[in-house]
OpenMM code with the backbone's topology and positions (N, CA, C; nanometers):
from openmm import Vec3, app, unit

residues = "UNK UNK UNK UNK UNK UNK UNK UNK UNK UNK UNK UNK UNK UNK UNK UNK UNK UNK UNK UNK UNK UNK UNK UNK UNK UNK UNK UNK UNK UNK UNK UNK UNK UNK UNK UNK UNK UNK UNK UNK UNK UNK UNK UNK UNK UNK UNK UNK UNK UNK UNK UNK UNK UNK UNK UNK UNK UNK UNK UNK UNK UNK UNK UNK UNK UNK UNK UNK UNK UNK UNK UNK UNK UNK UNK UNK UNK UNK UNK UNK UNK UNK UNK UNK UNK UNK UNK UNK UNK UNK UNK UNK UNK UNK UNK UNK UNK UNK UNK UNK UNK UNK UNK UNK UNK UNK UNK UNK UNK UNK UNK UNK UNK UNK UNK UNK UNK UNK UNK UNK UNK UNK UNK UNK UNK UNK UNK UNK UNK UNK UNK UNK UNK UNK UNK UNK UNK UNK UNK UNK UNK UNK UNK UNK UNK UNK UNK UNK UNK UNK UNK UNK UNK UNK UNK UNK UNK UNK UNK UNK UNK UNK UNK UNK UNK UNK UNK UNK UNK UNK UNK UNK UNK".split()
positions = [
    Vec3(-2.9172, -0.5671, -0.2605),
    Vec3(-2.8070, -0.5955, -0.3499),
    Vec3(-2.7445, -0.7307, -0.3160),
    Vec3(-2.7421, -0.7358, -0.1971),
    Vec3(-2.6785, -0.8741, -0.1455),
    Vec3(-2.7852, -1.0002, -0.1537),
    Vec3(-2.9341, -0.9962, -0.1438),
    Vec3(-2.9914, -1.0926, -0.2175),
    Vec3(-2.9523, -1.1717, -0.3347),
    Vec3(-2.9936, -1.0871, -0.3865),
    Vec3(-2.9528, -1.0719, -0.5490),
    Vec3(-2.8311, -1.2104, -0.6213),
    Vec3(-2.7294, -1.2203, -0.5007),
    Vec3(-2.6157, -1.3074, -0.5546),
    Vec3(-2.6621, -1.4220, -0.5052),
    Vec3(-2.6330, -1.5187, -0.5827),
    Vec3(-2.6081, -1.6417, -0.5831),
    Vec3(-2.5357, -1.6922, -0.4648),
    Vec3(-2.5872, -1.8262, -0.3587),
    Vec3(-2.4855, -1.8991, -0.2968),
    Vec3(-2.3509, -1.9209, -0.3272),
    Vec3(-2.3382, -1.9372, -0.4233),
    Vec3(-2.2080, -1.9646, -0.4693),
    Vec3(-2.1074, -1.8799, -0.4478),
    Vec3(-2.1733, -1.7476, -0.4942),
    Vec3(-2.1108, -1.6320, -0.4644),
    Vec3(-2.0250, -1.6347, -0.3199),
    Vec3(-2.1620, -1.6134, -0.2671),
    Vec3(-2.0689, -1.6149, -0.0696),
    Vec3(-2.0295, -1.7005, -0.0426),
    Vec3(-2.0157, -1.8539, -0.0987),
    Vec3(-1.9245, -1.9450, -0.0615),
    Vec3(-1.7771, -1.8816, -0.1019),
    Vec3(-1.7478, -1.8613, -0.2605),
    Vec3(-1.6293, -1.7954, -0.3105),
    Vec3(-1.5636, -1.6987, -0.2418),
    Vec3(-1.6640, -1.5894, -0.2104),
    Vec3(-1.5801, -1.4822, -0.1236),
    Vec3(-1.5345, -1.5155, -0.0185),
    Vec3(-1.6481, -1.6563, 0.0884),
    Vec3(-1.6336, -1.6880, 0.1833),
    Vec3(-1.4581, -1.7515, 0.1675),
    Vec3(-1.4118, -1.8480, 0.0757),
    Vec3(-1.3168, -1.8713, 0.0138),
    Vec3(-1.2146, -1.8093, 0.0125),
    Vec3(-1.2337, -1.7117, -0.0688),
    Vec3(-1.1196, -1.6146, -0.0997),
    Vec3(-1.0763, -1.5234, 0.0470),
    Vec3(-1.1509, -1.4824, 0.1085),
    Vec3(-1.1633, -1.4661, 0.2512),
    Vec3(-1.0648, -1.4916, 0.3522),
    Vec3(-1.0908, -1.6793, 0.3240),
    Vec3(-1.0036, -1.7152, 0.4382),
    Vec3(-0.8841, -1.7543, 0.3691),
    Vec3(-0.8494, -1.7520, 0.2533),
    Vec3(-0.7081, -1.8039, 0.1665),
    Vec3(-0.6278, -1.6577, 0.1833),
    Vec3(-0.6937, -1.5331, 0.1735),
    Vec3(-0.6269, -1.4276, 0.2320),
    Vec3(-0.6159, -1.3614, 0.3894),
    Vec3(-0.6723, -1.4261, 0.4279),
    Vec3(-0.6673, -1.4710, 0.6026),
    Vec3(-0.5616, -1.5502, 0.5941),
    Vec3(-0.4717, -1.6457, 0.5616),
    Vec3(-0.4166, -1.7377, 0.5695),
    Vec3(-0.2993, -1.6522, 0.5117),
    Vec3(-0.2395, -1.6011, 0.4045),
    Vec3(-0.1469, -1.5226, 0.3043),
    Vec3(-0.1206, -1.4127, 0.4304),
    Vec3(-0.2292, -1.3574, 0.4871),
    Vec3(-0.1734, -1.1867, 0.6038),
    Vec3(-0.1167, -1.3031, 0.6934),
    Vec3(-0.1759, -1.3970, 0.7561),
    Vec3(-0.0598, -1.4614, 0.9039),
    Vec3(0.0212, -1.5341, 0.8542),
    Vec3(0.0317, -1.5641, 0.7376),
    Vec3(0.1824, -1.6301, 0.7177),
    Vec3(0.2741, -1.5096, 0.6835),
    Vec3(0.2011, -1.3977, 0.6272),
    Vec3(0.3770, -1.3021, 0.6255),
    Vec3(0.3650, -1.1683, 0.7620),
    Vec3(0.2365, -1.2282, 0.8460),
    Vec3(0.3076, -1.1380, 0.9945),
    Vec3(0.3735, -1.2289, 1.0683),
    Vec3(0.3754, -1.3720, 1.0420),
    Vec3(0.4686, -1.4278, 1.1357),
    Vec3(0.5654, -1.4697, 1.0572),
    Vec3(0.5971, -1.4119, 0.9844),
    Vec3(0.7320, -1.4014, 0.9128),
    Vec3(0.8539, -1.3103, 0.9958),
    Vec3(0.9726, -1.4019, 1.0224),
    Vec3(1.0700, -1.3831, 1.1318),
    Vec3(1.0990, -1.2137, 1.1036),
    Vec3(1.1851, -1.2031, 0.9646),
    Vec3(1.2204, -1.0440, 0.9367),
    Vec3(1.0885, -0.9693, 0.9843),
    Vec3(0.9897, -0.9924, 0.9302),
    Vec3(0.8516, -0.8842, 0.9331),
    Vec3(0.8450, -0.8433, 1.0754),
    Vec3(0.8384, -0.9494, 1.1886),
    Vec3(0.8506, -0.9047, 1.3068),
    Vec3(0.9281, -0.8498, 1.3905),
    Vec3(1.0605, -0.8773, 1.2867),
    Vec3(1.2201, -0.8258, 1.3764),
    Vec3(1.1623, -0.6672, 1.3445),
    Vec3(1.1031, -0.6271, 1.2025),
    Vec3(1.0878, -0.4922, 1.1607),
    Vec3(0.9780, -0.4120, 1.2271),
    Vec3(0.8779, -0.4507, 1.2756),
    Vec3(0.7422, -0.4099, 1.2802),
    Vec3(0.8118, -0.4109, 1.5047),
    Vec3(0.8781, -0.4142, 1.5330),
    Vec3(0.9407, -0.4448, 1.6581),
    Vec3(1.0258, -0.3429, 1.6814),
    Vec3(1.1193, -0.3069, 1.5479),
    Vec3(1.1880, -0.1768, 1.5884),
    Vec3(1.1119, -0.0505, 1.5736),
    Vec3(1.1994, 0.0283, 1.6554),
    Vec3(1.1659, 0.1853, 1.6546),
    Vec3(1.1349, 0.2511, 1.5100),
    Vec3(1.1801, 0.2178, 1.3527),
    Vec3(1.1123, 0.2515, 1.2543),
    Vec3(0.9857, 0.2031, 1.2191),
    Vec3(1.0028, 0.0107, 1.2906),
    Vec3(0.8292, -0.0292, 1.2422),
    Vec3(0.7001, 0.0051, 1.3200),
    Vec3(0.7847, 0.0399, 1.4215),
    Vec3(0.6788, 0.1246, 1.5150),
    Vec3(0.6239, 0.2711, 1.4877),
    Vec3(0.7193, 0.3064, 1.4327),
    Vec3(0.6948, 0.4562, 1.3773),
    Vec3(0.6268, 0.4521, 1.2933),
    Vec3(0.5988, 0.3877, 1.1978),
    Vec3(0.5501, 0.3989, 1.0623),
    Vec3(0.4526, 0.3090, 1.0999),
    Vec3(0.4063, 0.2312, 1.1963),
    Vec3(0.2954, 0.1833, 1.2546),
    Vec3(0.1747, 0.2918, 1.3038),
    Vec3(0.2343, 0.3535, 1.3380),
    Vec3(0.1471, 0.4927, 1.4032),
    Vec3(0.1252, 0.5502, 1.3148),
    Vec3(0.2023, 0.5748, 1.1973),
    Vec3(0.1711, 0.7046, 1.0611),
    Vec3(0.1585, 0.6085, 0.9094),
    Vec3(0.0807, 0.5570, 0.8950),
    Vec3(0.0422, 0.4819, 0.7946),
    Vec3(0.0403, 0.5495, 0.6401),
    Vec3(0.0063, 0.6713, 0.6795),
    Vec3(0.0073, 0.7427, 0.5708),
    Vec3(0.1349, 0.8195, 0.5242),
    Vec3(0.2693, 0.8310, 0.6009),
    Vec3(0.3694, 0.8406, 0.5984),
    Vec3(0.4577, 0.6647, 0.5261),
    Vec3(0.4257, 0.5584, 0.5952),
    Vec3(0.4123, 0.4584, 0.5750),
    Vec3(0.3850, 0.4144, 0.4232),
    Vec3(0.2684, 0.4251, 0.3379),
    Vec3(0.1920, 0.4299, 0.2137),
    Vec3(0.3114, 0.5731, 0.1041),
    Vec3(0.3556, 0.6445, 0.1899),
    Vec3(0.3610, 0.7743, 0.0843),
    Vec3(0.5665, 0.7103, 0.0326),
    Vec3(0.6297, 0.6595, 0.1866),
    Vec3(0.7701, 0.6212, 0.1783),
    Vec3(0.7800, 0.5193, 0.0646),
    Vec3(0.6353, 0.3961, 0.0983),
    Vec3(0.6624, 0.3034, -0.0243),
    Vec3(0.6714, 0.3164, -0.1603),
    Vec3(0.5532, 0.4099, -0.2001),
    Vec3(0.5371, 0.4693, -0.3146),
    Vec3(0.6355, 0.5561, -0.3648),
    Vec3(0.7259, 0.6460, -0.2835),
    Vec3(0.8222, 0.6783, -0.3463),
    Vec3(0.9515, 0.6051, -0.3963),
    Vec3(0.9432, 0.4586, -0.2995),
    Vec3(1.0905, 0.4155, -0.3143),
    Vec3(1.0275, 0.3150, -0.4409),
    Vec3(0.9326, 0.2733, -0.4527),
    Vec3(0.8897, 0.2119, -0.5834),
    Vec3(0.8943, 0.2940, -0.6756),
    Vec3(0.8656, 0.4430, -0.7043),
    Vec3(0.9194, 0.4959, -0.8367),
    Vec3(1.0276, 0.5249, -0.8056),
    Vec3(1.1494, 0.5642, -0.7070),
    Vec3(1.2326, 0.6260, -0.7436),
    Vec3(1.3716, 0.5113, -0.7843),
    Vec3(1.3321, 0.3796, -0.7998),
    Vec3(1.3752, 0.2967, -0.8126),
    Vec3(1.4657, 0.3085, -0.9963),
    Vec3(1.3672, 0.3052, -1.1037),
    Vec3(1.4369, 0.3321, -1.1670),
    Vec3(1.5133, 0.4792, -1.2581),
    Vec3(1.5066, 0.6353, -1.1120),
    Vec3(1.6044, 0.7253, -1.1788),
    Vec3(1.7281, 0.6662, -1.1323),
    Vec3(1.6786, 0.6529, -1.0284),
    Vec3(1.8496, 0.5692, -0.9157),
    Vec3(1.8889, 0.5026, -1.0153),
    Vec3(1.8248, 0.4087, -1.0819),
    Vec3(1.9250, 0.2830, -1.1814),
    Vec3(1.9615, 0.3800, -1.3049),
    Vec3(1.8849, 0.4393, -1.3174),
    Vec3(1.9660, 0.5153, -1.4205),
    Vec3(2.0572, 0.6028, -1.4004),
    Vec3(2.0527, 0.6886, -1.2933),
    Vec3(2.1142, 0.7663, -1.2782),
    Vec3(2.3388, 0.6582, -1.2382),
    Vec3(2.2950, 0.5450, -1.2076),
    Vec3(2.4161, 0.4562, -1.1260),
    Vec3(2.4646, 0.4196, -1.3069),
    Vec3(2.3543, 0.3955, -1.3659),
    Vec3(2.4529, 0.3353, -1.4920),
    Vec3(2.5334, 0.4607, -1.5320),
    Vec3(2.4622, 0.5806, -1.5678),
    Vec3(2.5778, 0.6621, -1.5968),
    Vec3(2.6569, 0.6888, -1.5643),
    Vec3(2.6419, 0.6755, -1.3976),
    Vec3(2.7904, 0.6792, -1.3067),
    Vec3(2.9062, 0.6104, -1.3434),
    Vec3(2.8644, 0.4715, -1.3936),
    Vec3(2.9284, 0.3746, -1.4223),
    Vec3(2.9761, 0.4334, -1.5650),
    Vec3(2.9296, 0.4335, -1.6803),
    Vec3(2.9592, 0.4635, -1.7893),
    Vec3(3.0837, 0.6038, -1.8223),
    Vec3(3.0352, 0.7155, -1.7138),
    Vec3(3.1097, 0.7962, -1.7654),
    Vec3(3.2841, 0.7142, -1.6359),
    Vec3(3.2789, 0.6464, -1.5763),
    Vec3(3.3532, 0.6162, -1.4963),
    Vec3(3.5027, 0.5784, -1.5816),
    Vec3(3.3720, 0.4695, -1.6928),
    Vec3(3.4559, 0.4073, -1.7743),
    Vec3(3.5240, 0.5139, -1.8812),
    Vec3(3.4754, 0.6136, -1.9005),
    Vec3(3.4955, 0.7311, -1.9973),
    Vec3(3.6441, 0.7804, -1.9278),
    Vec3(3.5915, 0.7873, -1.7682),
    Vec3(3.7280, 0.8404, -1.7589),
    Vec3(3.8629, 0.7539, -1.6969),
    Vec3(3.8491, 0.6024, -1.7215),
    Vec3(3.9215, 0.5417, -1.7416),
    Vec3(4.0366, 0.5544, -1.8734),
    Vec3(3.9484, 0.6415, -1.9742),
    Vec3(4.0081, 0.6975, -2.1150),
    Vec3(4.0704, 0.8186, -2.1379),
    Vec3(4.0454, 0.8499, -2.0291),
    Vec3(4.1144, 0.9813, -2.0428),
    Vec3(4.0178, 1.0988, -2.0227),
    Vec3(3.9102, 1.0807, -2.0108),
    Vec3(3.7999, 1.2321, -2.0116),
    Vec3(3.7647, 1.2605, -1.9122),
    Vec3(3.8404, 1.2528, -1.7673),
    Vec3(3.8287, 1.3414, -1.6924),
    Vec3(3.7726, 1.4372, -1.6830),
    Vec3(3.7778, 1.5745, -1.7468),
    Vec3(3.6832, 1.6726, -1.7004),
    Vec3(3.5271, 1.6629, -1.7317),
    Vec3(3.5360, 1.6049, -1.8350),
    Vec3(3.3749, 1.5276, -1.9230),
    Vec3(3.3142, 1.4819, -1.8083),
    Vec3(3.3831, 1.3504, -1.7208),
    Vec3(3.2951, 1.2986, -1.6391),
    Vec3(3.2750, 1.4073, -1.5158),
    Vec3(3.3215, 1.4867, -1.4934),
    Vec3(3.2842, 1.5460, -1.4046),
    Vec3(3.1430, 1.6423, -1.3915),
    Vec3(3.1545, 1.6585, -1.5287),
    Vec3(3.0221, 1.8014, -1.5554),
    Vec3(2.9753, 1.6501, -1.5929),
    Vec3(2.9230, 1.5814, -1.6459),
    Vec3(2.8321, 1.4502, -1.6612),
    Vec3(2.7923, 1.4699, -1.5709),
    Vec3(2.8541, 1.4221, -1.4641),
    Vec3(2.7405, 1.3383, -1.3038),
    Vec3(2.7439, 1.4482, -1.2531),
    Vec3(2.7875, 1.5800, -1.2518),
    Vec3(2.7003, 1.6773, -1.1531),
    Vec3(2.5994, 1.7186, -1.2449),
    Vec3(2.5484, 1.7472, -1.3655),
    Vec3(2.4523, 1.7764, -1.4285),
    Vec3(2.3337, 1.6370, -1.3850),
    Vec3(2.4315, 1.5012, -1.4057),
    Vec3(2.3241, 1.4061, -1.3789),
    Vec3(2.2806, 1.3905, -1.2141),
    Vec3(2.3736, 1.4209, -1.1125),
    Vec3(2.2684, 1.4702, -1.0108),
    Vec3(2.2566, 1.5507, -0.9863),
    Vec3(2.2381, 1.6696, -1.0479),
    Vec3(2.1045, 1.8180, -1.0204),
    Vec3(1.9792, 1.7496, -1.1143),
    Vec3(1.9892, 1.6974, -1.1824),
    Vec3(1.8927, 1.5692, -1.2439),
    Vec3(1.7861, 1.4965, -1.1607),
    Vec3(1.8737, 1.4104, -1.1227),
    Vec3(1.8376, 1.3082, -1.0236),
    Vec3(1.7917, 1.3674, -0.9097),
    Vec3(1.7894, 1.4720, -0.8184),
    Vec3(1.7914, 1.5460, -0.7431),
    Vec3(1.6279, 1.6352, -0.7704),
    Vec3(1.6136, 1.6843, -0.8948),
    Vec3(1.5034, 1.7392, -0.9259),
    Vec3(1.3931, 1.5961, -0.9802),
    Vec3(1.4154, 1.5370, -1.0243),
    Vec3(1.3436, 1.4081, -1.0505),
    Vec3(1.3104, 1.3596, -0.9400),
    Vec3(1.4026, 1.3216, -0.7840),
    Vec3(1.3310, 1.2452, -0.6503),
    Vec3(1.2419, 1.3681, -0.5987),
    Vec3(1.2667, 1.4928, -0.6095),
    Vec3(1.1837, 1.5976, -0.5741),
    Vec3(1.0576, 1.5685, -0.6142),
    Vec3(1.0359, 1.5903, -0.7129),
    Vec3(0.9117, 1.5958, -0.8032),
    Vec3(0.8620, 1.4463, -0.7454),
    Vec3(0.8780, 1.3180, -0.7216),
    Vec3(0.8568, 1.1958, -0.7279),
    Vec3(0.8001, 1.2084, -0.5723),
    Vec3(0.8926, 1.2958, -0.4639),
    Vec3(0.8234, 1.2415, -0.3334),
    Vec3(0.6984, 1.3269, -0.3302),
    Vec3(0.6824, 1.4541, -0.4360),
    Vec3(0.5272, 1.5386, -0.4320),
    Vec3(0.4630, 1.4051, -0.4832),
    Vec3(0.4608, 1.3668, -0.5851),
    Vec3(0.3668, 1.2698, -0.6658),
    Vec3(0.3733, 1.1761, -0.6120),
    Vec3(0.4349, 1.0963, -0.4976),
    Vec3(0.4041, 1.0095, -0.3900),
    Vec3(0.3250, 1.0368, -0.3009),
    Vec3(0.3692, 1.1530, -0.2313),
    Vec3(0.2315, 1.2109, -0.1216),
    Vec3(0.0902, 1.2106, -0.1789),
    Vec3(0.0894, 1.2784, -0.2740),
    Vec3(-0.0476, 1.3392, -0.3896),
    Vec3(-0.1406, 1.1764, -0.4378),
    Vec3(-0.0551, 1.0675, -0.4480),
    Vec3(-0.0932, 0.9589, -0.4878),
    Vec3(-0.1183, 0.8711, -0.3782),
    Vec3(-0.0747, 0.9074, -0.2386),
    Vec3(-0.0983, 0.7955, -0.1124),
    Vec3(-0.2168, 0.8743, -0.0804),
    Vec3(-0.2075, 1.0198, -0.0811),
    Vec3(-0.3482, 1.0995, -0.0181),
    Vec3(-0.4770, 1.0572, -0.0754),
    Vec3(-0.4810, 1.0264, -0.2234),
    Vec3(-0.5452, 0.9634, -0.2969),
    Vec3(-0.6058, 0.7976, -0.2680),
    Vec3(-0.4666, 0.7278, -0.2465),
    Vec3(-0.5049, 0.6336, -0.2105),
    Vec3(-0.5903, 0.5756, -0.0819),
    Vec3(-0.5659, 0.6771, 0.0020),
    Vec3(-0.6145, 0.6739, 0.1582),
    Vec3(-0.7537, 0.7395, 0.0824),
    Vec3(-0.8004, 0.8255, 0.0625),
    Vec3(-0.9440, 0.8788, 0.0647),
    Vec3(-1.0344, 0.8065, -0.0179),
    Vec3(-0.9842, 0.7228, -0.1345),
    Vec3(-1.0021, 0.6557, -0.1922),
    Vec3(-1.0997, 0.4849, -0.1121),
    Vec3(-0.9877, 0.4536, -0.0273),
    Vec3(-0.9998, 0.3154, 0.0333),
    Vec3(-1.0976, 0.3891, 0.1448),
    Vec3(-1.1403, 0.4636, 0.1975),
    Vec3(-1.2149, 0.4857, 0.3264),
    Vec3(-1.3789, 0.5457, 0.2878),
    Vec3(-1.3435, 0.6162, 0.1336),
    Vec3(-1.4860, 0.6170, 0.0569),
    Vec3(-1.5681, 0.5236, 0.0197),
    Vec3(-1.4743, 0.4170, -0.0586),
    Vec3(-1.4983, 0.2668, -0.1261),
    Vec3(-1.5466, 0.1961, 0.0484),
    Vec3(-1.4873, 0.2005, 0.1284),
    Vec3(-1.4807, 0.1125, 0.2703),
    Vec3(-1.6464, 0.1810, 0.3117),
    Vec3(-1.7078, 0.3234, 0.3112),
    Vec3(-1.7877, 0.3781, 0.3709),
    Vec3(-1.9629, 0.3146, 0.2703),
    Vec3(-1.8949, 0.3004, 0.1646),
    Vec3(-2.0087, 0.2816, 0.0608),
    Vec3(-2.0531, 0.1294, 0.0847),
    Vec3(-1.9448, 0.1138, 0.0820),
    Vec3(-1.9563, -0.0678, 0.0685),
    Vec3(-2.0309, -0.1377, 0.2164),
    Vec3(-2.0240, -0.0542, 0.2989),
    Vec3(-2.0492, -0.0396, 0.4374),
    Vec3(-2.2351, -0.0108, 0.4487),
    Vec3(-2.2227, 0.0996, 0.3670),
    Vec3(-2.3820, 0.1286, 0.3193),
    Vec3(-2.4626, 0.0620, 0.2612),
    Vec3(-2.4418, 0.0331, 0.1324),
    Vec3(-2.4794, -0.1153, 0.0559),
    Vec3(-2.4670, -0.2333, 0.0789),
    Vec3(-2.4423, -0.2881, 0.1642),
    Vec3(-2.4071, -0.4002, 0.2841),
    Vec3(-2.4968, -0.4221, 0.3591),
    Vec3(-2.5323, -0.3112, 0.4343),
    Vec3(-2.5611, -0.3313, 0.5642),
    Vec3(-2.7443, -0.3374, 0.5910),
    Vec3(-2.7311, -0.4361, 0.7259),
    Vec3(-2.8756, -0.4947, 0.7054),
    Vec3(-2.9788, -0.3547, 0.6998),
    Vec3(-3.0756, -0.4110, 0.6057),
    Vec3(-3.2351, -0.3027, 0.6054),
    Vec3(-3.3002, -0.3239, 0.7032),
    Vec3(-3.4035, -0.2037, 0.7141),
    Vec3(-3.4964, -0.2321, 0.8482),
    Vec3(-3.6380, -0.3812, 0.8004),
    Vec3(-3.5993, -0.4021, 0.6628),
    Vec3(-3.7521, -0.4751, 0.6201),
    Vec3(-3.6608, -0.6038, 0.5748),
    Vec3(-3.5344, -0.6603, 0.5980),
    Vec3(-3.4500, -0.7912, 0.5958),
    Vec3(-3.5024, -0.8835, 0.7412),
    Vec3(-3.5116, -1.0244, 0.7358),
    Vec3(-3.5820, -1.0970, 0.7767),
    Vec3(-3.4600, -1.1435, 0.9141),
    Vec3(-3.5091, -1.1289, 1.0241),
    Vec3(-3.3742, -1.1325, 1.1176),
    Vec3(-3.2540, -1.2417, 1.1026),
    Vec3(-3.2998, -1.3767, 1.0131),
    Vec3(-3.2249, -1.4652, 1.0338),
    Vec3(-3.1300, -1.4380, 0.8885),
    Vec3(-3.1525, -1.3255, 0.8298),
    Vec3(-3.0835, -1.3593, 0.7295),
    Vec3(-2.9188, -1.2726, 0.7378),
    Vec3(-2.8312, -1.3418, 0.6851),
    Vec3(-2.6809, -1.2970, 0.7122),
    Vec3(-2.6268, -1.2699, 0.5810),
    Vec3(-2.6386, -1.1155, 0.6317),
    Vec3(-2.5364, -1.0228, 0.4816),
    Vec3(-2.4204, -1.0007, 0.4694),
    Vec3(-2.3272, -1.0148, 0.3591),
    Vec3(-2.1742, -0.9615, 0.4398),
    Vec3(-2.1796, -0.8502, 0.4312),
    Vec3(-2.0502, -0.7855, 0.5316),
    Vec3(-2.0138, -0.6670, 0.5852),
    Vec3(-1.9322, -0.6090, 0.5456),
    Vec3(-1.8618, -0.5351, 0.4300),
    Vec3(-1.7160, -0.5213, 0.3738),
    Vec3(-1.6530, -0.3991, 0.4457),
    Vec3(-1.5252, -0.3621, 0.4537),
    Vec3(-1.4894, -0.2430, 0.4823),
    Vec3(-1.4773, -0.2379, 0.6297),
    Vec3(-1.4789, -0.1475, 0.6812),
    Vec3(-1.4658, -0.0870, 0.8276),
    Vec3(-1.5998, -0.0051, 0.8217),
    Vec3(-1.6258, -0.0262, 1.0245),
    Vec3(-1.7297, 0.0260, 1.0514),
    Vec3(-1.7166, 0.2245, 1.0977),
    Vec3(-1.5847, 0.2245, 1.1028),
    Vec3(-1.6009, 0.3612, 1.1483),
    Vec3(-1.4239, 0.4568, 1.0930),
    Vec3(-1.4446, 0.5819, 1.0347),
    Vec3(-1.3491, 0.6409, 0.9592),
    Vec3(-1.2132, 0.5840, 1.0496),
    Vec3(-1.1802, 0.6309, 1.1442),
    Vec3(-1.0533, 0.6514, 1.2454),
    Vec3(-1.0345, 0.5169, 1.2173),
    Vec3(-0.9886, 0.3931, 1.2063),
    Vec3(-0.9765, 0.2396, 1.2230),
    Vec3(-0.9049, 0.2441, 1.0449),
    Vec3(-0.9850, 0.3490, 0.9506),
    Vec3(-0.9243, 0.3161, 0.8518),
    Vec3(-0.8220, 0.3390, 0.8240),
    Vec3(-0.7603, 0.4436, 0.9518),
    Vec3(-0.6149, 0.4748, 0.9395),
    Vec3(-0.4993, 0.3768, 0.9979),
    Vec3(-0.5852, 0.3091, 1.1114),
    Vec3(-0.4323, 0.2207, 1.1680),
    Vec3(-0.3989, 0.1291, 1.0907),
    Vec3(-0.2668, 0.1221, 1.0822),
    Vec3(-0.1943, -0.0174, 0.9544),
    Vec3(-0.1911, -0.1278, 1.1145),
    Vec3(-0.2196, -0.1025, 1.2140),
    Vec3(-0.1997, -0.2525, 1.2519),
    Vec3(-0.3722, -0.3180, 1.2619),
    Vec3(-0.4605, -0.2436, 1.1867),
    Vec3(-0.6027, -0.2931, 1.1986),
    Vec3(-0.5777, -0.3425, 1.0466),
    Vec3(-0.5485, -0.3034, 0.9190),
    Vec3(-0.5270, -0.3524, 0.8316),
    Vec3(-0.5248, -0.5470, 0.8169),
    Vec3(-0.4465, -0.6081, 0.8803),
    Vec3(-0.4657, -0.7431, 0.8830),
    Vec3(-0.6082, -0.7771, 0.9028),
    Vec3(-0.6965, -0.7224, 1.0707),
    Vec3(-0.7837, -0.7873, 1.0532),
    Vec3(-0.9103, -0.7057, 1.0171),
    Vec3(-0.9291, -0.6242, 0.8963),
    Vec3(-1.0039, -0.5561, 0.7990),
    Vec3(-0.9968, -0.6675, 0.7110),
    Vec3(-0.8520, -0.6894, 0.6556),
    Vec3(-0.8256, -0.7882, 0.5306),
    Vec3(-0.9392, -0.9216, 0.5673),
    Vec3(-0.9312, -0.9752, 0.6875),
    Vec3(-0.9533, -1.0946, 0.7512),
    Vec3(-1.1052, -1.0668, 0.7575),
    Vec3(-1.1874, -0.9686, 0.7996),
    Vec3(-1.3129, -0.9570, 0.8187),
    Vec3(-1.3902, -0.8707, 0.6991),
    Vec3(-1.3243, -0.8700, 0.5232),
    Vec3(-1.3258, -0.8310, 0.4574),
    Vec3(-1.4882, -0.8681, 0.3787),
    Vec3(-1.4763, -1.0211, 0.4293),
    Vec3(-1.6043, -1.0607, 0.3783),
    Vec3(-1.6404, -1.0885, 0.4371),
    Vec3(-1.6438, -1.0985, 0.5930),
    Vec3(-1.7085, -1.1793, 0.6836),
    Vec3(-1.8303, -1.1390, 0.7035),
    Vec3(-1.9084, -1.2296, 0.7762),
    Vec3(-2.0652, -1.1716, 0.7935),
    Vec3(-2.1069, -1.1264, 0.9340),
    Vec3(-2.2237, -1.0974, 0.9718),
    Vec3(-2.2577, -1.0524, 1.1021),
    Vec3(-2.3955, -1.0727, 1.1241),
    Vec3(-2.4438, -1.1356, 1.2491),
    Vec3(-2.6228, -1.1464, 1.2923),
    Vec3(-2.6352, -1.0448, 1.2545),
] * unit.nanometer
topology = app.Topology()
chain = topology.addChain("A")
for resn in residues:
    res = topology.addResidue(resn, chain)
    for name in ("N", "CA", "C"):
        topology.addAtom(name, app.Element.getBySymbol(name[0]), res)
């Protein structure tokens, strides 16, 4: 399969390669990134990646019930700037037993969607690994790239992540 492409090809990837080699060490030596990845949460979530993957994904959807749920806060606020006091009250407790059953439902469909995403990236990583990798009847001098990770456990640490990204296309004798 890797015959098959064009020079050009592995120059490009070779390319794209190191321009995203270059994009991962400019934002790990990014001052905040390291103040974070230094404390006791970035350490934590260093070790549990998949805890890590499932927190992001929830705070990316739960982004806009929160905004919705704050404008109404705001709105009925103004309501009872008018006088409707008891109105706003059954409002925002109806709107958070709302909001409340909506982040519920959102952190299942976060887990369900990182579990996904993890089995996903270590299948794609295992295949690509297979179809890659040198044949017994390939001519010794010739250099195939290598995509993915060589072994399941590695696909879990987020601090191997950088240099996976980095050895994404790289090649090997």
């Amino acid at each position: 399969m890797a015959k098959d492409e064009p020079p050009s090809v592995s120059r490009d990837l070779e390319a794209l390669r190191r321009k995203l080699c270059l994009l991962l060490d400019s934002f790990q030596s990014n001052a905040k990134v390291v103040a974070f990845m230094t404390s006791p949460v970035g350490r934590y979530l260093d070790r549990h990646p998949f805890l890590a993957l499932a927190m992001l994904m929830f705070v990316t959807m739960s982004a806009v019930p929160v905004g919705v749920f704050l404008l109404i806060v705001v709105l009925t606020s103004l309501g009872a700037l008018m006088g409707a006091v008891l109105l706003e009250g059954l409002i925002i407790s109806v709107c958070g037993l709302s909001l409340l059953c909506i982040l519920c439902g959102l952190g299942f469909v976060a887990l369900v969607m990182s579990g996904i995403a993890m089995i996903s990236y270590v299948v794609v990583s295992c295949l690509m690994n297979y179809w890659f990798s040198p044949r017994d009847g390939d001519s010794p001098g010739l250099v195939q790239p290598q995509y993915g990770v060589t072994n399941i456990p590695s696909a879990f640490c987020l601090s191997s992540l950088p240099s996976l990204a980095c050895g994404f296309a790289s090649t090997r004798p």
